[in-house]
C-alpha positions as CSV (number, residue, x, y, z in Angstrom):
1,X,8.2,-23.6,32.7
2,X,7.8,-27.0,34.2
3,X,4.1,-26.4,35.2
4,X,3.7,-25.5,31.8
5,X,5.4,-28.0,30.6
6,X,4.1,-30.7,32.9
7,X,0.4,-29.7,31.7
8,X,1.3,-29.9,27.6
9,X,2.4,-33.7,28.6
10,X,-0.9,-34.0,30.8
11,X,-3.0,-32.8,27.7
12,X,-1.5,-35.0,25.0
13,X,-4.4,-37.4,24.6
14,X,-7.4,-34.5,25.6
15,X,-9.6,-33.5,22.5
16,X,-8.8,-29.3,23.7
17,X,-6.1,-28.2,24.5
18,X,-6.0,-25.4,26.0
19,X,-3.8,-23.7,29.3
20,X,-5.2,-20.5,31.7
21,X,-3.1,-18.7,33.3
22,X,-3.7,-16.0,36.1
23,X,-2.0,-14.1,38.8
24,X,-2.7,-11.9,41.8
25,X,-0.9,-9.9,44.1
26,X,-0.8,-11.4,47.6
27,X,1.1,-9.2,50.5
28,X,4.5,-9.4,49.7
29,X,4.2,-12.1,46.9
30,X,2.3,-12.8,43.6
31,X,0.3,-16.1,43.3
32,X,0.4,-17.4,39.6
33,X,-2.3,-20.2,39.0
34,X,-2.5,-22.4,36.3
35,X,-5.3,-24.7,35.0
36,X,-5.2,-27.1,32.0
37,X,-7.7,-29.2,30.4
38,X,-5.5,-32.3,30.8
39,X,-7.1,-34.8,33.3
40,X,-8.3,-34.1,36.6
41,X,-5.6,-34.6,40.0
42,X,-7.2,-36.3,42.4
43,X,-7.3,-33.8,45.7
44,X,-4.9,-36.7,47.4
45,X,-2.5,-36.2,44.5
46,X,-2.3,-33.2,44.8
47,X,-1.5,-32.7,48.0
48,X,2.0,-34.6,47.0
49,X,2.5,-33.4,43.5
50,X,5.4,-30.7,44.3
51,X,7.4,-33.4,46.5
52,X,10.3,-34.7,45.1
53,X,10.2,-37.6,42.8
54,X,6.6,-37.5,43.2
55,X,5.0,-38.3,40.1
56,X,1.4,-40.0,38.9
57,X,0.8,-42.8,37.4
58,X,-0.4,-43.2,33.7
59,X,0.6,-46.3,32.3
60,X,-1.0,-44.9,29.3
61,X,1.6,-45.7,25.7
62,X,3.3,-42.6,24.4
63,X,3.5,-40.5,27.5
64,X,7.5,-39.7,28.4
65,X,8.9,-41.1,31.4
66,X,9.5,-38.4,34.3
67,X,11.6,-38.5,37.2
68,X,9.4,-36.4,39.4
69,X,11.9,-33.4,39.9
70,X,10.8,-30.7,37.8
71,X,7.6,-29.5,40.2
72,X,9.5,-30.0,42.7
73,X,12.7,-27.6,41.9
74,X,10.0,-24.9,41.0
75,X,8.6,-25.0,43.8
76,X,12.1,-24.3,45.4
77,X,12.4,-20.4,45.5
78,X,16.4,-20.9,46.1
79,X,17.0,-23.1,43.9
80,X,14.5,-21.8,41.5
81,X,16.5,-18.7,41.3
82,X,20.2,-20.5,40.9
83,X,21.8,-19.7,37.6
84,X,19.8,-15.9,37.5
């Protein structure tokens, strides 16, 4: 839900909105990708993006302030799965 979440915030000020979502089977574990039409993460971003209180900046008005924790505790598997 955070991805999601992160790429409705990411998408606020794009003229289509619009998210993909796909999966696949991969050995022993399914790989779930997601792609937005919000703006484009650098390749050095996103190499960081799922650490904690990683976040980009965008000083642009309106956007909510994050703390850079979501990605990061979905990324988690244990604690992804606490309260299940």
């Amino acid at each position: 839900m955070e991805i999601i979440n992160n790429a409705l915030v990411a998408m606020k000020f794009s003229p289509i909105k619009r998210i993909i979502v796909g999966g696949q089977v991969a050995g022993n574990f399914v790989e779930i990708s997601f792609q937005d039409t919000g703006r484009e993460i650098s390749e050095e971003d996103q190499e960081t993006l799922f650490d904690l209180f990683d976040r980009l900046p965008d000083n642009r008005e309106g956007l909510e302030k994050h703390r850079g924790f979501g990605l990061w505790w979905g990324k988690n598997p244990f604690l992804s799965s606490i309260g299940r």
